[in-house]
C-alpha positions as CSV (number, residue, x, y, z in Angstrom):
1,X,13.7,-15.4,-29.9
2,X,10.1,-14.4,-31.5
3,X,10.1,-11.2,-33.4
4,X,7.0,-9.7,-30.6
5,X,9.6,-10.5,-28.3
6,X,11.8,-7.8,-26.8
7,X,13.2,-8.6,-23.7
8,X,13.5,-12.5,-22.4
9,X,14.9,-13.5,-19.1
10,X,16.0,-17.5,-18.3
11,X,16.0,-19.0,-15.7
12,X,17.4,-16.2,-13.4
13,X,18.6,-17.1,-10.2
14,X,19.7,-14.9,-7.2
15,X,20.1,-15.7,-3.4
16,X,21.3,-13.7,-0.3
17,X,23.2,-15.2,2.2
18,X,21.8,-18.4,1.4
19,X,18.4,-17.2,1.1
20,X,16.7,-17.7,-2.2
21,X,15.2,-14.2,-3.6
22,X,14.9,-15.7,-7.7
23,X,14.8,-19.2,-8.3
24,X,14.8,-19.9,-12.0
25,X,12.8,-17.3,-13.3
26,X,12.2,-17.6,-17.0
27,X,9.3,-14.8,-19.1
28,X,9.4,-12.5,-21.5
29,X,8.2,-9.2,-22.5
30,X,6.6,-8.1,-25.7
31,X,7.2,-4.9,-27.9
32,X,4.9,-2.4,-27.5
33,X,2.8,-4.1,-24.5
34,X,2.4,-3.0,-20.9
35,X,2.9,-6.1,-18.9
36,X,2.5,-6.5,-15.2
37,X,4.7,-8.4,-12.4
38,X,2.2,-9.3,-9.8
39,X,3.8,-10.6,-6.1
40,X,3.4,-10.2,-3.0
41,X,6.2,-8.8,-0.6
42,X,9.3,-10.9,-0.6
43,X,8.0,-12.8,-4.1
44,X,11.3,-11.3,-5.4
45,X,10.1,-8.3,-7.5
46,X,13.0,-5.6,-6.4
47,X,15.3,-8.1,-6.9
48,X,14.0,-8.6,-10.6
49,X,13.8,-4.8,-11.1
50,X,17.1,-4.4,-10.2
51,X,18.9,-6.9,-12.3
52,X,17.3,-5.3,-15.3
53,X,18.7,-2.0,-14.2
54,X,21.9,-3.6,-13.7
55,X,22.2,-2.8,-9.8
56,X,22.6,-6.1,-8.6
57,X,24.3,-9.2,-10.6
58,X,21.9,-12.7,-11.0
59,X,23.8,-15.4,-10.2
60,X,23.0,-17.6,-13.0
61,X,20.6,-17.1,-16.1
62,X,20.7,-14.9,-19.4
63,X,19.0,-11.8,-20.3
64,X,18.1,-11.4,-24.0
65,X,17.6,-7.7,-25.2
66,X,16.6,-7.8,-28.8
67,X,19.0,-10.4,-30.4
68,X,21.9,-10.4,-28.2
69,X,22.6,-12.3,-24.8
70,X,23.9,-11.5,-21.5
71,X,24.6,-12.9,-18.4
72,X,24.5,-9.3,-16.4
73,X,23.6,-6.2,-16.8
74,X,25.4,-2.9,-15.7
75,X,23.7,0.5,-14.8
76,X,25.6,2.0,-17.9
77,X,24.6,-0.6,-20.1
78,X,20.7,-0.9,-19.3
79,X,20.8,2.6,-19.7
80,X,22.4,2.1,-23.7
81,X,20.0,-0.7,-24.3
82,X,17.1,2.1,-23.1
83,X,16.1,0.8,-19.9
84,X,14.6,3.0,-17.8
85,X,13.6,2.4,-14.0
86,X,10.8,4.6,-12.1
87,X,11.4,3.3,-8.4
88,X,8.8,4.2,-5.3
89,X,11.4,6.7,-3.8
90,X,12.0,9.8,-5.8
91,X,15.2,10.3,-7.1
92,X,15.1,13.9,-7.9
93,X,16.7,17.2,-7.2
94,X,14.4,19.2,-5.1
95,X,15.9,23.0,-5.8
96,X,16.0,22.2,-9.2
97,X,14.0,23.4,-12.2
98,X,11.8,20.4,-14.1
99,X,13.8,21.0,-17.0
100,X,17.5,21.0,-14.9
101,X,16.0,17.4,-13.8
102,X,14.9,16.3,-16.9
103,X,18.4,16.7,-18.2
104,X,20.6,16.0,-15.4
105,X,23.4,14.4,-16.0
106,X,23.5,15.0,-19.6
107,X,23.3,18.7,-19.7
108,X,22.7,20.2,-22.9
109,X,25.5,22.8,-23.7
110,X,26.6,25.5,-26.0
111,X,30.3,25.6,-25.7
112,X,31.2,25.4,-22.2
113,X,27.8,27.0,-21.3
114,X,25.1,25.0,-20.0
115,X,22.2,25.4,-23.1
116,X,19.1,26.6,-20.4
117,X,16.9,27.9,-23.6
118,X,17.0,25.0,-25.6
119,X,16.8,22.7,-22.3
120,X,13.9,24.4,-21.5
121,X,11.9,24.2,-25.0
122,X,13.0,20.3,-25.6
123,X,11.1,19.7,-22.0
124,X,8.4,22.0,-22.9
125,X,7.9,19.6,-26.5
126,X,8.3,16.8,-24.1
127,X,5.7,18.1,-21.2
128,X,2.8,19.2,-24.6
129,X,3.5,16.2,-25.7
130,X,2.5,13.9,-23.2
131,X,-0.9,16.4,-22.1
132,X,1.3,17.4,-18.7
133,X,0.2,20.9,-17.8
134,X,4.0,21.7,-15.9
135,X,5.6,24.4,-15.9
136,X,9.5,23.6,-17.1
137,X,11.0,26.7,-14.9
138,X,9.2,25.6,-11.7
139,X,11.4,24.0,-8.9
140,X,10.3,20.4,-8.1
141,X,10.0,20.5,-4.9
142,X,6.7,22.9,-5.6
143,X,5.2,20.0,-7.2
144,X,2.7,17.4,-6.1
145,X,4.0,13.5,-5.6
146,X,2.1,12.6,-8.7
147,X,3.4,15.3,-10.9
148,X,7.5,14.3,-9.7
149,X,6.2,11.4,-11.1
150,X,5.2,12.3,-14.2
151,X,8.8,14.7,-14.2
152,X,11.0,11.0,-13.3
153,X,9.1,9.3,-16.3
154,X,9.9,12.2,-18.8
155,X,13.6,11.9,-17.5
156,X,13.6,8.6,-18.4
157,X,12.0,9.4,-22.1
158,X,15.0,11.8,-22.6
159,X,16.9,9.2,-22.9
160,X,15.3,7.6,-25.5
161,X,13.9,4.6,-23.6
162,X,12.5,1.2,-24.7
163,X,11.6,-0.5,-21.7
164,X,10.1,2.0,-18.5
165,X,9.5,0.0,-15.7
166,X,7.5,1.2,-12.9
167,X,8.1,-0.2,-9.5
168,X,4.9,0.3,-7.5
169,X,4.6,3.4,-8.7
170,X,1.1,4.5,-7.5
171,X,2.0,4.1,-3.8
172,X,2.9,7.7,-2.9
173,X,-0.4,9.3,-5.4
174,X,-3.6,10.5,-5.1
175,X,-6.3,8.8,-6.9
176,X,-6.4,11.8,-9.6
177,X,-2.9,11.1,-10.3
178,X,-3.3,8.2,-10.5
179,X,-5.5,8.7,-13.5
180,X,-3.7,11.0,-14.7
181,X,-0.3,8.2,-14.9
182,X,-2.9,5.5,-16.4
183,X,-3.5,8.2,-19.6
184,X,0.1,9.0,-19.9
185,X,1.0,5.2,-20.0
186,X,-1.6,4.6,-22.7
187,X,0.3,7.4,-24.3
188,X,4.0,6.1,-24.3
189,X,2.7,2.8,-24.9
190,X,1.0,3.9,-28.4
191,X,4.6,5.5,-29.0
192,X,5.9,2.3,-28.7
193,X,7.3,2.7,-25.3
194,X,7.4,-1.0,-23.8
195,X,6.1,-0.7,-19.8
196,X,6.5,-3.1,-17.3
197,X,4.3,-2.4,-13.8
198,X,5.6,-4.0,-11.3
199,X,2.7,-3.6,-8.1
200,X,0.9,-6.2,-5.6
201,X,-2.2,-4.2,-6.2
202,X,-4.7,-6.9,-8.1
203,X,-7.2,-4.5,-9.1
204,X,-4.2,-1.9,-9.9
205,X,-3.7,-4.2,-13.4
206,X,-7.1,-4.4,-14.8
207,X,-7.7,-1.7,-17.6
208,X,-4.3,-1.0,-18.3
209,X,-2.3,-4.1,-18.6
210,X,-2.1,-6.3,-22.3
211,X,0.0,-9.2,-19.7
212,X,0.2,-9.9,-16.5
213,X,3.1,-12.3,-15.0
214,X,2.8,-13.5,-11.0
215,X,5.6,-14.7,-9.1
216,X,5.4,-15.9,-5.5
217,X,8.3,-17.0,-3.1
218,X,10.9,-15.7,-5.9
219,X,9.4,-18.2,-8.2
220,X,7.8,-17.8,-11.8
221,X,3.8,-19.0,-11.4
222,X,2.6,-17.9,-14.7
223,X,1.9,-14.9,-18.0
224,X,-1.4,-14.8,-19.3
225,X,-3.8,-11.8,-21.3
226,X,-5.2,-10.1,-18.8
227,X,-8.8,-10.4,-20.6
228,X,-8.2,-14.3,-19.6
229,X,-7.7,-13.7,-15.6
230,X,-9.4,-13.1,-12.3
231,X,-9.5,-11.6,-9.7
232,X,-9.7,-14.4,-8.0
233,X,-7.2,-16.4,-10.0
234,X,-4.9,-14.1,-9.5
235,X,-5.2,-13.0,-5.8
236,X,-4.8,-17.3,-5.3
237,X,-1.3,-17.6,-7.5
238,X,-0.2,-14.4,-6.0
239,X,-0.3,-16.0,-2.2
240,X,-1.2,-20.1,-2.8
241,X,-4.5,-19.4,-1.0
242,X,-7.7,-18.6,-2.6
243,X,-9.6,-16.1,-1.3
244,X,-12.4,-18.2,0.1
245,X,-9.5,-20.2,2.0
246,X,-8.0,-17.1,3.3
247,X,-10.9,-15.6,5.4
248,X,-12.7,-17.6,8.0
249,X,-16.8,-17.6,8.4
250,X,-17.8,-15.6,11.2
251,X,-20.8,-17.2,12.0
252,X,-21.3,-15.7,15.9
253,X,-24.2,-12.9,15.8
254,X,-23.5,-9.3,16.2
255,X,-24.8,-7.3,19.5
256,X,-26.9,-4.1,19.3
257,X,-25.4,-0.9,18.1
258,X,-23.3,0.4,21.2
259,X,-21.1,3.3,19.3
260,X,-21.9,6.0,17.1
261,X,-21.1,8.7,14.8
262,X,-23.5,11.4,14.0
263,X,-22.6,14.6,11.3
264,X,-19.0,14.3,12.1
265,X,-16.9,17.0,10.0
266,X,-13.5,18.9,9.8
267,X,-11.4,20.4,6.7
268,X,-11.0,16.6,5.5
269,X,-13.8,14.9,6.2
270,X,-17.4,15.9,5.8
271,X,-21.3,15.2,7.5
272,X,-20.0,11.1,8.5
273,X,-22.5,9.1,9.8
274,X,-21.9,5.5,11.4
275,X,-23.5,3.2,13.8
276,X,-21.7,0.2,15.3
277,X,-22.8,-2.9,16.6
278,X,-20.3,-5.3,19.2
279,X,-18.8,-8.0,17.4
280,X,-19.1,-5.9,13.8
281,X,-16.4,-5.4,11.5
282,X,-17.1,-2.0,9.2
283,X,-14.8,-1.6,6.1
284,X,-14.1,1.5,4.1
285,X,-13.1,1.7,1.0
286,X,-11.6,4.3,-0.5
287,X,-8.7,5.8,-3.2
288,X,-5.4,7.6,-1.5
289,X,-6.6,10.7,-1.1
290,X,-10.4,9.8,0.2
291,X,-9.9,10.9,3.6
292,X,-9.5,7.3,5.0
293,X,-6.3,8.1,7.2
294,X,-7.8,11.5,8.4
295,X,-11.5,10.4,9.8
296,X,-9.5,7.0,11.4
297,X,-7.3,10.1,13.6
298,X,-10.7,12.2,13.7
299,X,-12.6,9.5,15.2
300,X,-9.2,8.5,17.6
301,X,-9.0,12.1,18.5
302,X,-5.6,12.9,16.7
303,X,-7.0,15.1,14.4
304,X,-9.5,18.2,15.4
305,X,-13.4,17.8,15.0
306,X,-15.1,20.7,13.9
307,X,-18.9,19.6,14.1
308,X,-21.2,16.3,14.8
309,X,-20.8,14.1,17.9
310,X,-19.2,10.8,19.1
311,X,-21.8,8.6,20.8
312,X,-20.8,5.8,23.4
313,X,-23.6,3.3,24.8
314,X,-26.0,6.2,23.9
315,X,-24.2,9.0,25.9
316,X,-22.3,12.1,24.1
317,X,-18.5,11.9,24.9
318,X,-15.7,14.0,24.1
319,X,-12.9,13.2,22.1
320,X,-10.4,15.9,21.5
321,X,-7.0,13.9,22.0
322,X,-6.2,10.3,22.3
323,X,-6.1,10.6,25.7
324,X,-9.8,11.0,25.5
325,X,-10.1,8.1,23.3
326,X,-8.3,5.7,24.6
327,X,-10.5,6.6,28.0
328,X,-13.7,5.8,26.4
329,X,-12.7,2.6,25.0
330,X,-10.9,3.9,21.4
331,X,-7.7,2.5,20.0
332,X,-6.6,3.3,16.8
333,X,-3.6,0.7,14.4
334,X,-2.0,2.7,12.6
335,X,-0.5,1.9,8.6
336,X,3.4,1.9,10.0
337,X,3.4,0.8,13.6
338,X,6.8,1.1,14.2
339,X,6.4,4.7,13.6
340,X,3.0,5.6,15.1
341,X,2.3,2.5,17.5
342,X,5.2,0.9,19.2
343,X,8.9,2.3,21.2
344,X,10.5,-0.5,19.4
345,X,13.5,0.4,21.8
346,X,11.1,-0.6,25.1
347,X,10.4,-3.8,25.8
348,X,7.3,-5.5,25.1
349,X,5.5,-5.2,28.4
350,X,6.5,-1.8,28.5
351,X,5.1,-1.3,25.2
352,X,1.6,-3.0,26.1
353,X,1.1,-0.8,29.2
354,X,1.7,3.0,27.4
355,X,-2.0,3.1,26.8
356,X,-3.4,1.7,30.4
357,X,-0.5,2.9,32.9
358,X,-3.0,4.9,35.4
359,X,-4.8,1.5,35.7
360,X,-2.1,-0.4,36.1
361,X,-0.1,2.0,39.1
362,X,-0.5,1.7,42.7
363,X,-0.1,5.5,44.1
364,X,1.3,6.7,40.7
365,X,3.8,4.3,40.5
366,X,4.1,1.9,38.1
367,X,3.2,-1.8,39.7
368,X,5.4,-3.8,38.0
369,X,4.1,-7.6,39.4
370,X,0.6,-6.2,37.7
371,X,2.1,-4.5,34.5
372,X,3.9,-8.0,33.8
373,X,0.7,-10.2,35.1
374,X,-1.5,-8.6,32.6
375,X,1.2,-8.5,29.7
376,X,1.4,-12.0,29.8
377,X,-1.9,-12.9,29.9
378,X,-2.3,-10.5,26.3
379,X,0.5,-11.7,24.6
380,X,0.3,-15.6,25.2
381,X,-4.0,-15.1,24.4
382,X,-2.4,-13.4,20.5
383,X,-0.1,-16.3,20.3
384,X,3.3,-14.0,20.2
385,X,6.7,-15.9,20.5
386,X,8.0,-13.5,23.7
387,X,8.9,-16.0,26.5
388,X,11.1,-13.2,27.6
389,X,9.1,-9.9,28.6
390,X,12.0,-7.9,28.6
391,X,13.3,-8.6,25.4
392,X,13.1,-5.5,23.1
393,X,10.1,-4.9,20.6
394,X,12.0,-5.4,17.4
395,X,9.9,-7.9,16.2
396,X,10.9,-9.3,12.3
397,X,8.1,-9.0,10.7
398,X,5.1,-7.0,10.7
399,X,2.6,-9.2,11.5
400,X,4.1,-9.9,15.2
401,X,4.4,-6.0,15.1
402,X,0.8,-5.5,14.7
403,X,-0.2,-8.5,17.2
404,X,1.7,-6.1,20.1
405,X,0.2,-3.1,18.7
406,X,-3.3,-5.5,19.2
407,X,-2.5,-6.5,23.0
408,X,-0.8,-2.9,23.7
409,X,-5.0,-2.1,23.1
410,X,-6.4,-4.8,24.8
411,X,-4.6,-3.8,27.9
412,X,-6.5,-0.5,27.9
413,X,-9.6,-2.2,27.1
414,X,-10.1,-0.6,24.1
415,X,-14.2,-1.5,23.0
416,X,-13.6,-0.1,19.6
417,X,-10.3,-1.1,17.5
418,X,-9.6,1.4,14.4
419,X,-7.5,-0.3,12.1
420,X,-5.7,2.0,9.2
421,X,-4.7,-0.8,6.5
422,X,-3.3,-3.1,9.1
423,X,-2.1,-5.5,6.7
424,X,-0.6,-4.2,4.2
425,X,3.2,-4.6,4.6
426,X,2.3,-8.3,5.3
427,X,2.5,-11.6,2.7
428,X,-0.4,-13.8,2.3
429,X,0.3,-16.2,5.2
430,X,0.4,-13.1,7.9
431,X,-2.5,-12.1,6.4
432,X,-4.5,-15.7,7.4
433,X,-3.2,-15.2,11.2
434,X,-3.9,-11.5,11.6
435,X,-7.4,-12.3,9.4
436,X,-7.9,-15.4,12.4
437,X,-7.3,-12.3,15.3
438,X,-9.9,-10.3,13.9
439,X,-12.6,-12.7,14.2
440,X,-11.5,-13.9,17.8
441,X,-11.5,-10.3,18.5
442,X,-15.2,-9.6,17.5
443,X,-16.1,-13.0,18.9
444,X,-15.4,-11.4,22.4
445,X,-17.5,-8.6,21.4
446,X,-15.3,-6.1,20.8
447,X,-16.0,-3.7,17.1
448,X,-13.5,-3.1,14.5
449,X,-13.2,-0.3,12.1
450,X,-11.7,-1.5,9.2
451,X,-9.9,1.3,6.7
452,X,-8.5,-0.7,4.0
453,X,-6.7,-0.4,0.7
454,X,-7.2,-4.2,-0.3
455,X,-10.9,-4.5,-1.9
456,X,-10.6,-8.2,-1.6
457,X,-10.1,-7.7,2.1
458,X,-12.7,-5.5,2.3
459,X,-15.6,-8.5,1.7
460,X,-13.7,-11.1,2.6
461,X,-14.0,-9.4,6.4
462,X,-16.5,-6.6,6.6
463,X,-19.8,-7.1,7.8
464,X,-20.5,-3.8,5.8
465,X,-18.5,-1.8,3.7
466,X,-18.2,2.3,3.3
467,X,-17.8,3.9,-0.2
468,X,-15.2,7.1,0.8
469,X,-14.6,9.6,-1.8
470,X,-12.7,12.7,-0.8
471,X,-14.0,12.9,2.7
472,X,-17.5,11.8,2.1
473,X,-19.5,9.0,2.5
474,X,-21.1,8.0,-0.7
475,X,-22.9,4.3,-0.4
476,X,-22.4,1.7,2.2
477,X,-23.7,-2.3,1.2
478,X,-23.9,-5.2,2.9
479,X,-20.7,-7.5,2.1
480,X,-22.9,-9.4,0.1
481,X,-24.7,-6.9,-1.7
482,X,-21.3,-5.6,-3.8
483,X,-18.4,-7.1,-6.0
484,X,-14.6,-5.9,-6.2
485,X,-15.6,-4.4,-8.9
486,X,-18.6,-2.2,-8.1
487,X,-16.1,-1.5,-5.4
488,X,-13.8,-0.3,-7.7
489,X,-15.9,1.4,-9.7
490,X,-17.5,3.3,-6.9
491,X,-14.3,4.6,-5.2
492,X,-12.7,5.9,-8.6
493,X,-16.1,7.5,-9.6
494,X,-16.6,5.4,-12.8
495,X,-19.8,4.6,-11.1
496,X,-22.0,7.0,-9.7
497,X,-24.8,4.5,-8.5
498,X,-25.4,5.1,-4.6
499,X,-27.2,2.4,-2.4
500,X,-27.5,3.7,1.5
């Protein structure tokens, strides 16, 4: 093995039931370098993650750690080599001190006493160290999502880690923390800390990564420098399909503007303005905590408006519920749709008529021969496998999930679709199809608000796209009049340049 070279996996191979999750995956990992695993769901990143951490066996391959070989590793032994694992879930004790969590499970002691004071101090040395303003006696549970994550890295430091990995570890942080996680990997890294990101997030990998390794399908694709890739490039190994293969023109012209927004404001989101036309997909862009979520429940009614106006076909209406959004022509698809969408326990006509029952009862009772006439007509139009209506809702994959949560709107003939990062639990192929039901939807006229966390996504199916930074609009371009990384720029605040 080359001297640079501290960790080296071959061919590493690992199925489920039959089902391949790692077929032959052979990289390595360099001292000193922060390297990134780009895939997609399913491309078999967990699965990697946790063979390194020794949770799961690989069924074939060897792992090289410095000069010595292995077929598996065990929790106890990545732990001696100094692996380290930061997963998306926290792991941990909320009624605990940082410092008790810092050194749990290996508990300084005096004697038979636990040693608090000099537990305390070494997490103090370890908090100045890094630039982490914490304080070591404060419970975690007071803390933020990005500062637990900051107290689960320096956890792993205490045990004199080589290799942190980080499994998508921005998903559950503002865009601050985020920053503040880039500086404090830049730290360990000139430490000589060894960091492997693991994250679907192209534009997450730029600026901070020396490496960046894609896998797709549980395959290895390729490793390059990241000052040699693309965006492009990569978003095209990541999912087989190149971005301009992966959104469809959508060459049908756009009505006259038929919905508005004018000044609308609460504690989250401040003075919006929007006009929409039919047939017009909007896109905003926005970091974590830019207020995306909370004008997409504003606008749908979930959340309280404090001032402006909602303006339908030139009329003031009122929307202070999602009752009265959903009677003026508003549906809203929400990030998790099993939580916040669907009864997955119903079935699926059920399901498709919560939002329209008073239009489809006869004397307040539900009419059945109607409820199932219309069902059908939604769910055969979106192309959904349900030859049996009354089968229940539990759909396998996400896609199919947001297809019902689709017709359950187009049975209340919703006019204006809000969609909250509708496609991010899906791979690359769902994607395409969902990508194909947007246009078909705006090709019948109806207007689509598009909140998304994908940039690429953004262009690839905005007519025009919204700069959002914490509750306010800042800039919104034509698709063609901005790059992914002006985007980026603009939404992180590394740019200040406005264009309205």
């Amino acid at each position: 093995m080359e001297d640079n070279v501290l960790l080296q996996l071959q061919n590493i191979h690992k199925t489920y039931q039959g089902i391949i999750a790692l077929d032959n995956v052979s990289f390595s990992i360099q001292k000193g370098e922060i390297h990134s695993i780009l895939g997609e769901n399913g491309a078999g990143k967990s699965t990697l993650v946790k063979i390194l951490s020794g949770n799961i066996t690989p069924d074939a391959g060897k792992i090289t750690f410095g000069n010595r070989n292995y077929s598996k590793l065990t929790p106890s032994l990545s732990q001696k080599l100094g692996i380290a694992v930061i997963y998306q879930e926290f792991h941990l004790i909320p009624h605990l001190s940082v410092s008790e969590n810092i050194f749990l499970g290996k508990e300084l002691r005096q004697g038979v006493f636990l040693a608090e004071k000099e537990m305390k101090q070494r997490s103090l040395v370890l908090l100045n160290s890094l630039g982490l303003n914490i304080d070591p006696d404060i419970k975690v549970s007071n803390l933020s999502s990005g500062e637990q994550k900051m107290v689960e890295i320096l956890k792993a430091l205490a045990q004199n880690v080589k290799i942190l990995i980080l499994d998508e570890p921005t998903a559950s942080i503002s865009g601050n923390e985020v920053k503040s996680l880039r500086r404090l990997m830049d730290l360990l890294k000139k430490s000589g800390v060894t960091l492997i990101y693991i994250s679907q997030r192209i534009e997450e990998v730029f600026g901070i990564s020396d490496r960046v390794t894609v896998i797709r399908d549980g395959r290895y694709i390729l490793t390059k420098g990241i000052e040699n890739a693309s965006r492009k490039e990569l978003k095209g190994l990541m999912s087989g399909r190149y971005a301009d293969e992966q959104f469809l023109k959508r060459t049908f012209q756009t009505g006259n503007v038929f919905f508005k927004i004018e000044n609308l404001g609460n504690d989250k989101i401040h003075n919006i303005n929007i006009d929409l036309k039919k047939g017009e997909i909007i896109g905003f862009a926005g970091l974590t905590d830019a207020g995306k979520t909370e004008l997409a429940r504003a606008v749908f009614g979930a959340d309280t408006i404090t001032e402006g106006r909602i303006l339908l076909d030139g009329k003031e209406i009122s929307v202070k519920s999602p009752y009265d959004a959903i009677r003026n022509g508003i549906g809203l698809l929400t990030q998790d749709t099993k939580k916040h969408g669907l009864l997955l326990n119903m079935c699926i006509e059920g399901n498709c008529s919560l939002t329209n029952s008073d239009n489809l009862s006869e004397c307040n009772v539900l009419c059945e021969v109607l409820e199932n006439n219309v069902t059908q007509e939604h769910i055969t139009n979106l192309k959904l496998d349900a030859s049996k209506l009354a089968q229940f809702s539990k759909f396998s994959n996400g896609n199919k999930q947001k297809k019902l949560a689709v017709a359950e709107w187009l049975t209340a003939n919703a006019r204006v679709l809000i969609f909250d990062d509708p496609s991010k639990e899906m791979a690359t192929s769902m994607k395409f199809e969902f990508y194909a039901l947007m246009c078909e939807l705006t090709r019948q006229g109806l207007a689509i608000i598009l909140f998304s966390s994908d940039v690429n996504e953004l262009i690839g199916m905005s007519d025009r796209i919204f700069i959002l930074q914490k509750g306010n609009i800042k800039g919104v371009f034509h698709k063609d009049e901005i790059t992914e990384e002006e985007i980026i720029e603009l939404v992180s605040g590394i740019s200040t340049q406005r264009r309205v």
